[in-house]
ZATOR-504072 format. One record per atom (N, C-alpha, C): residue number from 1; residue in one letter; chain; atom name; x, y, z. Coordinates in nm, 2 decimals, padded with zeros to 4 digits. Each point is the difference from the previous one (the first is absolute). Layout:
 pos code unit site      X      Y      Z
 NUM    a    A   CA      X      Y      Z
...
//
This chain:
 pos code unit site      X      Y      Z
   1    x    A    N  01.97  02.83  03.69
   1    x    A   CA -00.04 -00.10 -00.10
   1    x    A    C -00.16  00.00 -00.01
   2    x    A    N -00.04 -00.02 -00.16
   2    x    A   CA -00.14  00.01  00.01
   2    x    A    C -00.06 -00.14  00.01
   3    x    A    N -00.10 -00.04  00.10
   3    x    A   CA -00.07 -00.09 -00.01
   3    x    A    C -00.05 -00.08 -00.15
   4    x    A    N  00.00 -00.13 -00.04
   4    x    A   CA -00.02 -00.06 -00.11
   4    x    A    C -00.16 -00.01 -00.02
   5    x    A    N -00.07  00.08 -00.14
   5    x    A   CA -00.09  00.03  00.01
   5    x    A    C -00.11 -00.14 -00.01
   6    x    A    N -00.10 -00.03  00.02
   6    x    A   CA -00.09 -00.11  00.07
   6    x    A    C -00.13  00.01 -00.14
   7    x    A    N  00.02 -00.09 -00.02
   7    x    A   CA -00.11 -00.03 -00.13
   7    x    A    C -00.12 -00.05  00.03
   8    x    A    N -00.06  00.00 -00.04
   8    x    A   CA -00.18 -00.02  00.05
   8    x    A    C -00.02 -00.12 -00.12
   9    x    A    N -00.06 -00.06  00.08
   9    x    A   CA -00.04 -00.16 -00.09
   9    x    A    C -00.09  00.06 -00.08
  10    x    A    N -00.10  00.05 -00.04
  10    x    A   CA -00.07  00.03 -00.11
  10    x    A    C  00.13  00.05 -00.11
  11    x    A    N  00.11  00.05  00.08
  11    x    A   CA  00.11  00.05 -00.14
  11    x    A    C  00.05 -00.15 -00.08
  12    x    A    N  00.00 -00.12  00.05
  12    x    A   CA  00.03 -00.14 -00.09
  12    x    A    C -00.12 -00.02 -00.09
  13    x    A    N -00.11  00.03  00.01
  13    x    A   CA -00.11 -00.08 -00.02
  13    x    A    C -00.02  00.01 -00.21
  14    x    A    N  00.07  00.13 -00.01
  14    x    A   CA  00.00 -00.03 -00.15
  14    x    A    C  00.08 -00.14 -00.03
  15    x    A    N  00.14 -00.02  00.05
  15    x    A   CA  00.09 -00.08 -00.02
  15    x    A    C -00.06 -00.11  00.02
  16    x    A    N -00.06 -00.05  00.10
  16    x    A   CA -00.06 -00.12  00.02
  16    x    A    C -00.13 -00.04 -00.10
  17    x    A    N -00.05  00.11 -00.01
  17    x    A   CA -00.11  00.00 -00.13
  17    x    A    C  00.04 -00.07 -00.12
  18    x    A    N  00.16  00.07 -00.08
  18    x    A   CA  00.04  00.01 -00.09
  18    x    A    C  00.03 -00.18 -00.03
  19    x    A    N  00.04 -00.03  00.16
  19    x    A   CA  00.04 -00.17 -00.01
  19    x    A    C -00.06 -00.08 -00.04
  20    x    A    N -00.15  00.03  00.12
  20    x    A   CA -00.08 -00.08 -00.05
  20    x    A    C -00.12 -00.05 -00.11
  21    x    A    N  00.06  00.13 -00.07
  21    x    A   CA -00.07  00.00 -00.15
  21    x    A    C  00.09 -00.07 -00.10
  22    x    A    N  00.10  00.00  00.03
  22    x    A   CA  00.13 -00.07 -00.06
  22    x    A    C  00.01 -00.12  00.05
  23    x    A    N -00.14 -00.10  00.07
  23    x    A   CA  00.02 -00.15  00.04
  23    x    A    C  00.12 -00.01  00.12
  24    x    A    N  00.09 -00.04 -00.05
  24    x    A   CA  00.08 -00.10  00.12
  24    x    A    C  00.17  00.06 -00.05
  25    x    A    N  00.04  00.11  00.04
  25    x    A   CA  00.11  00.05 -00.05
  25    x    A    C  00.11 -00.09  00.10
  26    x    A    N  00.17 -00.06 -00.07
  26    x    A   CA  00.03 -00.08  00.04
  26    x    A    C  00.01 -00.21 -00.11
  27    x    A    N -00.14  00.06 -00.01
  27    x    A   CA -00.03 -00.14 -00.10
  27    x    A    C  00.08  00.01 -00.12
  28    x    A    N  00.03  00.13 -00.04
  28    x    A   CA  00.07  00.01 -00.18
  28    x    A    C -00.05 -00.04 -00.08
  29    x    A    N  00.04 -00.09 -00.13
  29    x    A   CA -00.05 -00.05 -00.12
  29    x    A    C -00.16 -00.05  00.06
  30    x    A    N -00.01 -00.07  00.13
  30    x    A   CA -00.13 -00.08  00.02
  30    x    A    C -00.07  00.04  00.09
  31    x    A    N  00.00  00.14  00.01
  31    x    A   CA -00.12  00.13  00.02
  31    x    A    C -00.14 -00.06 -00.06
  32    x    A    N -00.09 -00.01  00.09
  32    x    A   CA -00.15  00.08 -00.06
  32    x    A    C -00.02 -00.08 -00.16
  33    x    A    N  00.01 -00.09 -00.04
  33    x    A   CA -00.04 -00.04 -00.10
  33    x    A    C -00.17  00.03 -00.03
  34    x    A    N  00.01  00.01 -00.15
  34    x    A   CA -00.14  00.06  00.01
  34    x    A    C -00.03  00.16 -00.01
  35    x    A    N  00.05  00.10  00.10
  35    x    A   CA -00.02  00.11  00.00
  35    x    A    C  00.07  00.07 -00.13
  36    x    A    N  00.00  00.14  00.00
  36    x    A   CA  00.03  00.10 -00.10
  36    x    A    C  00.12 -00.01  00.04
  37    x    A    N  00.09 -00.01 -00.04
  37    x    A   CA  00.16 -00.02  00.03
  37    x    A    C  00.06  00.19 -00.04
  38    x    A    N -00.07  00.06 -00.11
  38    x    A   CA  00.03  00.12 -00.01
  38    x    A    C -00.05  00.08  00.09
  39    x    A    N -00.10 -00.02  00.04
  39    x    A   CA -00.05  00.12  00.13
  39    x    A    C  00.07 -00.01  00.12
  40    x    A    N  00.07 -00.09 -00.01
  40    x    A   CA  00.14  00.03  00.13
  40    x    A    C  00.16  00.04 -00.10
  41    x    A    N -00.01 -00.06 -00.11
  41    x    A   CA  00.15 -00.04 -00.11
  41    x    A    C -00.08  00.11 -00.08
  42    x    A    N -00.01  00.06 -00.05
  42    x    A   CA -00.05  00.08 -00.13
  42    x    A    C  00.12  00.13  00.06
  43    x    A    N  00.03  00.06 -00.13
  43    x    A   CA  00.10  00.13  00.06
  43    x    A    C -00.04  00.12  00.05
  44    x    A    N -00.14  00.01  00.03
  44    x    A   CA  00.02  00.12  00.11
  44    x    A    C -00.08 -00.05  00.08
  45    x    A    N  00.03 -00.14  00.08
  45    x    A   CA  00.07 -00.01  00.14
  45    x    A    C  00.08 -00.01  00.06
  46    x    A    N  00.02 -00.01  00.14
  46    x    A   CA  00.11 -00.01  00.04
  46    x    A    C  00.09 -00.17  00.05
  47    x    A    N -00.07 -00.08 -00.06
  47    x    A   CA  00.03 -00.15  00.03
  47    x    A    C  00.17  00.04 -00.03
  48    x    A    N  00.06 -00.12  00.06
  48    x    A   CA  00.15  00.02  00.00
  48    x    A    C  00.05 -00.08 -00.16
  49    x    A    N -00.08 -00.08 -00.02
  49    x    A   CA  00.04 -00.08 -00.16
  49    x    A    C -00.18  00.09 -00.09
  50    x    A    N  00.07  00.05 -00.12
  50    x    A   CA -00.10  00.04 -00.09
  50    x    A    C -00.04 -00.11 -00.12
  51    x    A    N -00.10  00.00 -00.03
  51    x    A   CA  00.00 -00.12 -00.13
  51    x    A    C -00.07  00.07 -00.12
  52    x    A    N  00.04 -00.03 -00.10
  52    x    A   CA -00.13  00.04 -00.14
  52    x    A    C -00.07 -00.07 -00.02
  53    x    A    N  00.00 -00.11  00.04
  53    x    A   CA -00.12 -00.16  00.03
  53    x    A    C  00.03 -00.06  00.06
  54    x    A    N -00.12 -00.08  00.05
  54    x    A   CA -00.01 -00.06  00.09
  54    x    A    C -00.15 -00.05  00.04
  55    x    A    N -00.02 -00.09  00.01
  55    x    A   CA -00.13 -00.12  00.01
  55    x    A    C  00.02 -00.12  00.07
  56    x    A    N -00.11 -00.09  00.01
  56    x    A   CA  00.03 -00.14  00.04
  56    x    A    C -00.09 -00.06 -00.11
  57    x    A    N  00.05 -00.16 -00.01
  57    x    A   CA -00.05 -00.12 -00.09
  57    x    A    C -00.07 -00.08  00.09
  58    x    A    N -00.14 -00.02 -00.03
  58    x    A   CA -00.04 -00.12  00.05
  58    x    A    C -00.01 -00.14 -00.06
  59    x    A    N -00.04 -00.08  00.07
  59    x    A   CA -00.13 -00.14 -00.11
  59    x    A    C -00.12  00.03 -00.01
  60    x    A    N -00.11 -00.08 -00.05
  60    x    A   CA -00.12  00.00 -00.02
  60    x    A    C -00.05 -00.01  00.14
  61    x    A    N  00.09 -00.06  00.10
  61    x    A   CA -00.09 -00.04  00.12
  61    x    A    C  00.06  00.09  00.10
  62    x    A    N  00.08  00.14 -00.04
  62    x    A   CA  00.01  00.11  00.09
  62    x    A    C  00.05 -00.02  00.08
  63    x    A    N  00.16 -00.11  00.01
  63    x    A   CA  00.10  00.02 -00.01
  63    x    A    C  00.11  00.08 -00.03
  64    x    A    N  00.11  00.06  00.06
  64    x    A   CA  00.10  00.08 -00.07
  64    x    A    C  00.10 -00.10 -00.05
  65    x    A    N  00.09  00.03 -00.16
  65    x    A   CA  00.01 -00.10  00.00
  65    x    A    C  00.19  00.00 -00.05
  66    x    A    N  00.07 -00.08  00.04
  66    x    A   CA  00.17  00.06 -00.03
  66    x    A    C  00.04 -00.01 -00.17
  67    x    A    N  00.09  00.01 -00.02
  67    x    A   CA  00.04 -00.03 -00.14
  67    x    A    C -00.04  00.07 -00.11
  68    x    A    N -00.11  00.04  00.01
  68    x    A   CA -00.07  00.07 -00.11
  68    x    A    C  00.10  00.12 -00.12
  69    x    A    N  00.00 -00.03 -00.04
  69    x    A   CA  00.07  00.16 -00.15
  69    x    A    C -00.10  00.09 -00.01
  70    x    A    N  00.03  00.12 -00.02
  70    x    A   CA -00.08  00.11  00.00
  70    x    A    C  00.07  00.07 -00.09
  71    x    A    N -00.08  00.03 -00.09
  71    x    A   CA  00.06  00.05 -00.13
  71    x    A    C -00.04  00.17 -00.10
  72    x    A    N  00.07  00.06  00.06
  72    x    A   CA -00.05  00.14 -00.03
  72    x    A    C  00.01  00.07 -00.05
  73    x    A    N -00.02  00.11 -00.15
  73    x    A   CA  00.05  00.04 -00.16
  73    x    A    C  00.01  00.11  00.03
  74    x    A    N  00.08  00.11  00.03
  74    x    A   CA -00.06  00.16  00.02
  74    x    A    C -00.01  00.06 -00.14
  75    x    A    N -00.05  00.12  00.02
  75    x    A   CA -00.02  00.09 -00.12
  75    x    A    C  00.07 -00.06 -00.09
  76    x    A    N  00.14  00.06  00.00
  76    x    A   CA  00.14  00.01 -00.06
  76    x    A    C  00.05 -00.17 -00.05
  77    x    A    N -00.09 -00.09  00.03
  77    x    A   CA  00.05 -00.15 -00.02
  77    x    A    C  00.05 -00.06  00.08
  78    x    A    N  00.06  00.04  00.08
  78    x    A   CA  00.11 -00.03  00.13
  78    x    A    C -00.06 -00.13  00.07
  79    x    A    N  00.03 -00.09 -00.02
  79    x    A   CA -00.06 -00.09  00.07
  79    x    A    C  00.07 -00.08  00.14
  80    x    A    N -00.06 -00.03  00.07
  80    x    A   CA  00.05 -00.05  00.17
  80    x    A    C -00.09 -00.11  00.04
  81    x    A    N  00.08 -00.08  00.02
  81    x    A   CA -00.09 -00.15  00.10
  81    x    A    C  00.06 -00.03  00.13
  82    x    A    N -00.12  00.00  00.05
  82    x    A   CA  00.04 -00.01  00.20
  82    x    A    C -00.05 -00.11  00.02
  83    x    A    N  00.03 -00.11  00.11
  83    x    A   CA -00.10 -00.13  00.06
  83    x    A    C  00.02  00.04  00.12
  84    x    A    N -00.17 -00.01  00.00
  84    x    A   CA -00.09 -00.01  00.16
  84    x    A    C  00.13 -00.09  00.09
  85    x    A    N  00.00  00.05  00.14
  85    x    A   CA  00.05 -00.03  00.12
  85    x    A    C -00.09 -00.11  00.05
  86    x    A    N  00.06 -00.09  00.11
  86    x    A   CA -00.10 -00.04  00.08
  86    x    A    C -00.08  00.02  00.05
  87    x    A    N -00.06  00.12  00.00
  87    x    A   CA -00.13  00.09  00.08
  87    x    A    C -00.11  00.00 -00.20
  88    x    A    N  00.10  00.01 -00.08
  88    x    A   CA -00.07 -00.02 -00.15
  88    x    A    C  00.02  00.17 -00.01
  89    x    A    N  00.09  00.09  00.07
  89    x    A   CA  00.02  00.15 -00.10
  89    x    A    C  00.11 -00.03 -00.03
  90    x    A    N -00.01  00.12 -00.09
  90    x    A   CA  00.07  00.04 -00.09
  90    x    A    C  00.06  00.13 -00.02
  91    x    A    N  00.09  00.09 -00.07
  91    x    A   CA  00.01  00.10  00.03
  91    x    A    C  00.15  00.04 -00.07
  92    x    A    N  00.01  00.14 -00.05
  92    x    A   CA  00.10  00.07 -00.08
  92    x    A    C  00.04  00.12  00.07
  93    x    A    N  00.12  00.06  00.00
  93    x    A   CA  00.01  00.15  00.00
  93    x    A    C  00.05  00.05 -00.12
  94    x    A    N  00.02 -00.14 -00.10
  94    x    A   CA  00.05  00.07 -00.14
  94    x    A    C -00.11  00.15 -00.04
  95    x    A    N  00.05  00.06 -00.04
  95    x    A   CA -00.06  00.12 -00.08
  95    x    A    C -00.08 -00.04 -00.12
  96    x    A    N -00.12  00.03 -00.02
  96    x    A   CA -00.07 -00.09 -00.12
  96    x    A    C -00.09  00.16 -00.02
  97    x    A    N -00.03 -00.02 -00.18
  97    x    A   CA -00.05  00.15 -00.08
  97    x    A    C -00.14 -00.03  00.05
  98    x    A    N -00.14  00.07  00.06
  98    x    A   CA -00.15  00.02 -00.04
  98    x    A    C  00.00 -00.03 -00.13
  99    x    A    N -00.15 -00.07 -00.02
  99    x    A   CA -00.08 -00.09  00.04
  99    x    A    C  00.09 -00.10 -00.04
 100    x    A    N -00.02 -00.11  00.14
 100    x    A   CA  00.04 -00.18 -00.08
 100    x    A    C -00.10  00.01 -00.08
 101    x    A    N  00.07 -00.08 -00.12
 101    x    A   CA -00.05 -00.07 -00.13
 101    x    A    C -00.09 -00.09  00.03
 102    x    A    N  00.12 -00.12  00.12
 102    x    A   CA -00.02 -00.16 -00.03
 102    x    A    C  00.02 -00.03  00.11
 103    x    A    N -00.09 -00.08  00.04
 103    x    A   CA  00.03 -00.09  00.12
 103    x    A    C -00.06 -00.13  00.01
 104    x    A    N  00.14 -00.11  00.01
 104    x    A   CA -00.02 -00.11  00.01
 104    x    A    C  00.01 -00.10  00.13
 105    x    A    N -00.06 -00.10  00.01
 105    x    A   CA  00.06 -00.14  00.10
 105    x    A    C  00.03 -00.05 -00.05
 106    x    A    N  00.12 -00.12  00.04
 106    x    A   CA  00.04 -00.10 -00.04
 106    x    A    C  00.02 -00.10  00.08
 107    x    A    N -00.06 -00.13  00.02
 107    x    A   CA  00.02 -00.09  00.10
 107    x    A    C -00.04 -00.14 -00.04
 108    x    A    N  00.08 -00.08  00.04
 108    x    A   CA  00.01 -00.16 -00.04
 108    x    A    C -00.03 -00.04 -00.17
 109    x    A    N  00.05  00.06 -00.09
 109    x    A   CA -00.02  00.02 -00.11
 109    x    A    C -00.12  00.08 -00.08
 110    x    A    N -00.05  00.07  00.10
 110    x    A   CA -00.10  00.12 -00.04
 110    x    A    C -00.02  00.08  00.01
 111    x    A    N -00.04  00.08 -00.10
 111    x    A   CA -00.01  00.12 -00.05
 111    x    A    C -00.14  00.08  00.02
 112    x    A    N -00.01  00.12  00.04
 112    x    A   CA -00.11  00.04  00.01
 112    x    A    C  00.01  00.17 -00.02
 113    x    A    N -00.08  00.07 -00.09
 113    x    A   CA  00.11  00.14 -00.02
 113    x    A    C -00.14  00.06  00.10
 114    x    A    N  00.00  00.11  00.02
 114    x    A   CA -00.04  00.14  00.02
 114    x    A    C -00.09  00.06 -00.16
 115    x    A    N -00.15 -00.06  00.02
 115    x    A   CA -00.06  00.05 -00.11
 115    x    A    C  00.01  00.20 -00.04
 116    x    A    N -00.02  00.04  00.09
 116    x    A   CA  00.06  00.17 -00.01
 116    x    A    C  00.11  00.04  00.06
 117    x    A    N  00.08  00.20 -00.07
 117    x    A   CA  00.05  00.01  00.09
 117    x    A    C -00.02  00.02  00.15
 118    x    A    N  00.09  00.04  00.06
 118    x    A   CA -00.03  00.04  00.20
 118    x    A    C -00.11  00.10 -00.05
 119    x    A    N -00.06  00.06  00.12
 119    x    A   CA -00.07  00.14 -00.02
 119    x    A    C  00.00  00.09  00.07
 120    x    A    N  00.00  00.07  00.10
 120    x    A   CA  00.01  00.10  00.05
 120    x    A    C  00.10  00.00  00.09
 121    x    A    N  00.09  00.15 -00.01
 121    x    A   CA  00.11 -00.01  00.08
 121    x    A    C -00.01 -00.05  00.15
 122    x    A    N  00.04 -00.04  00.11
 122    x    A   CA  00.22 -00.02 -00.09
 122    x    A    C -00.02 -00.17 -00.05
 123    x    A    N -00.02  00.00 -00.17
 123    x    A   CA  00.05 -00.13 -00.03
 123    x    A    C  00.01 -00.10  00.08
 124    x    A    N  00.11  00.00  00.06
 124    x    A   CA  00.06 -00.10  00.05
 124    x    A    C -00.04 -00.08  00.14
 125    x    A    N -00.08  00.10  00.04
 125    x    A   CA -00.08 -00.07  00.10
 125    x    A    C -00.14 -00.11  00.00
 126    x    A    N  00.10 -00.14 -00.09
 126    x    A   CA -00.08 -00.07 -00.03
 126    x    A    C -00.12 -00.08  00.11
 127    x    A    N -00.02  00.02  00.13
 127    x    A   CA -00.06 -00.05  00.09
 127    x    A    C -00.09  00.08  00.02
 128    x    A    N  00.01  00.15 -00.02
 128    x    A   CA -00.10  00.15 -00.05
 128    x    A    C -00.12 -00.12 -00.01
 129    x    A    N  00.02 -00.01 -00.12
 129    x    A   CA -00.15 -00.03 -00.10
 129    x    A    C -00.02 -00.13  00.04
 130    x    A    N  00.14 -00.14 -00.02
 130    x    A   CA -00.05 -00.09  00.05
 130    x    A    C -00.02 -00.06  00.10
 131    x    A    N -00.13  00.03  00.07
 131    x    A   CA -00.04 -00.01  00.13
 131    x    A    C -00.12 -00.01  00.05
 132    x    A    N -00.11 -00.09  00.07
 132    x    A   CA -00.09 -00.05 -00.01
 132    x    A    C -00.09  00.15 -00.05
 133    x    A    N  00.05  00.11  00.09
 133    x    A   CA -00.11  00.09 -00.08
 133    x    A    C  00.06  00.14 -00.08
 134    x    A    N  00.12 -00.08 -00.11
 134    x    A   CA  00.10  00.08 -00.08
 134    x    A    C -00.10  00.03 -00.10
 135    x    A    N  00.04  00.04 -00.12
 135    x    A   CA -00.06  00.03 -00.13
 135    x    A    C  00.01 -00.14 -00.08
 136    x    A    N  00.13 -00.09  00.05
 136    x    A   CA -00.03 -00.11 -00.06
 136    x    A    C -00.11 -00.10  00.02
 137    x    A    N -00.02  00.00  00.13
 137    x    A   CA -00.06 -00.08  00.07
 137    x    A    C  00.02 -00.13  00.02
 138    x    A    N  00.13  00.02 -00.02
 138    x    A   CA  00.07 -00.18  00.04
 138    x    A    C  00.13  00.04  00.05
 139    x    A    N  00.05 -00.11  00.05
 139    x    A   CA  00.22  00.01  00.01
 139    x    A    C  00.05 -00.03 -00.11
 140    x    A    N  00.09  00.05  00.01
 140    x    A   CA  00.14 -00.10 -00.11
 140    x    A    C -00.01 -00.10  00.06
 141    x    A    N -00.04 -00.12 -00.17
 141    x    A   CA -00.04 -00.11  00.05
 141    x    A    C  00.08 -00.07 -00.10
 142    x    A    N  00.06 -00.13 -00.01
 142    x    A   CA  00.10 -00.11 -00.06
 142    x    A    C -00.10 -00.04 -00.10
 143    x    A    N  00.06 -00.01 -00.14
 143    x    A   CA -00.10 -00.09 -00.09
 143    x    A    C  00.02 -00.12  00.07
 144    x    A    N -00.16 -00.05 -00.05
 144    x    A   CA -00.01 -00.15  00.01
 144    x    A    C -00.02 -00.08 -00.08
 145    x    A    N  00.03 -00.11 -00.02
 145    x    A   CA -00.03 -00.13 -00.10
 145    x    A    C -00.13  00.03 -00.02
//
C-alpha cells in the first residue's frame, strides 16, 4: 500500500487567500457589507453562490440600512427589485442583458433614481464604483427628506 501523500502548507495558502478576500465566508446574505460582492460572486469566480448584482444601501450617516428596494432596468427592459438585508445588501443571480439602464432606491416613501447608466463592466458590481474611492465617490445611499 502506498503511503498517503503529505501536502505542504504553502499548498492551502491560495485557498486561504481566496477566503479572505471574500471577508467572512459562512456569514451568507451578511458577508462583507460594503465590499465588491462581484469580485468574489461575479461569474468567473469560483464563489459557491454567483450573482449579477449585488451592492449594499446605506444612510447619510453611513449606516447599512434593511428594507431598502433596489430597482434595476436591463438593456432588454427586464426589470427586478431586491431589498437590502440586515447587513443593507442586496443581490440577484437573475440573468439581466449589459448595460443597466436604471437604477433606483426606494425607501420610506422615497425615491431616488441613478442619474446615469452603470459603467464599466461587470455592471453589476454595484459596490465597484460605489465606494469611498469608487468612480462614484459615494455608497448607495437612501433618498432623504
Amino acid at each position: 500500500m502506498r503511503p498517503a501523500a503529505r501536502l505542504r502548507p504553502s499548498a492551502f495558502l491560495p485557498l486561504l487567500a481566496a477566503a479572505a478576500a471574500c471577508g467572512a465566508p459562512g456569514k451568507g446574505p451578511w458577508m462583507t457589507p460594503g465590499e465588491d460582492c462581484l469580485a468574489c460572486h461575479g461569474a468567473s469566480r469560483t464563489a459557491q453562490r454567483v450573482w449579477s448584482v449585488g451592492g449594499t444601501v446605506y444612510d447619510v450617516g453611513g449606516r447599512t440600512v434593511a428594507g431598502a428596494r433596489v430597482v434595476v432596468t436591463d438593456a432588454g427592459g427586464k426589470s427586478l427589485t431586491m431589498t437590502s438585508n440586515g447587513e443593507g445588501n442586496f443581490y440577484t443571480a437573475e440573468p439581466l442583458a449589459e448595460p443597466l439602464r436604471a437604477i433606483g432606491i426606494l425607501h420610506e416613501g422615497r425615491q431616488q433614481d441613478m442619474p446615469m447608466p452603470a459603467g464599466d463592466p461587470p455592471l453589476g458590481a454595484c459596490n465597484g464604483c460605489h465606494s469611498p474611492g469608487g468612480a462614484a465617490r459615494s455608497r448607495i445611499l437612501v433618498p432623504v427628506p
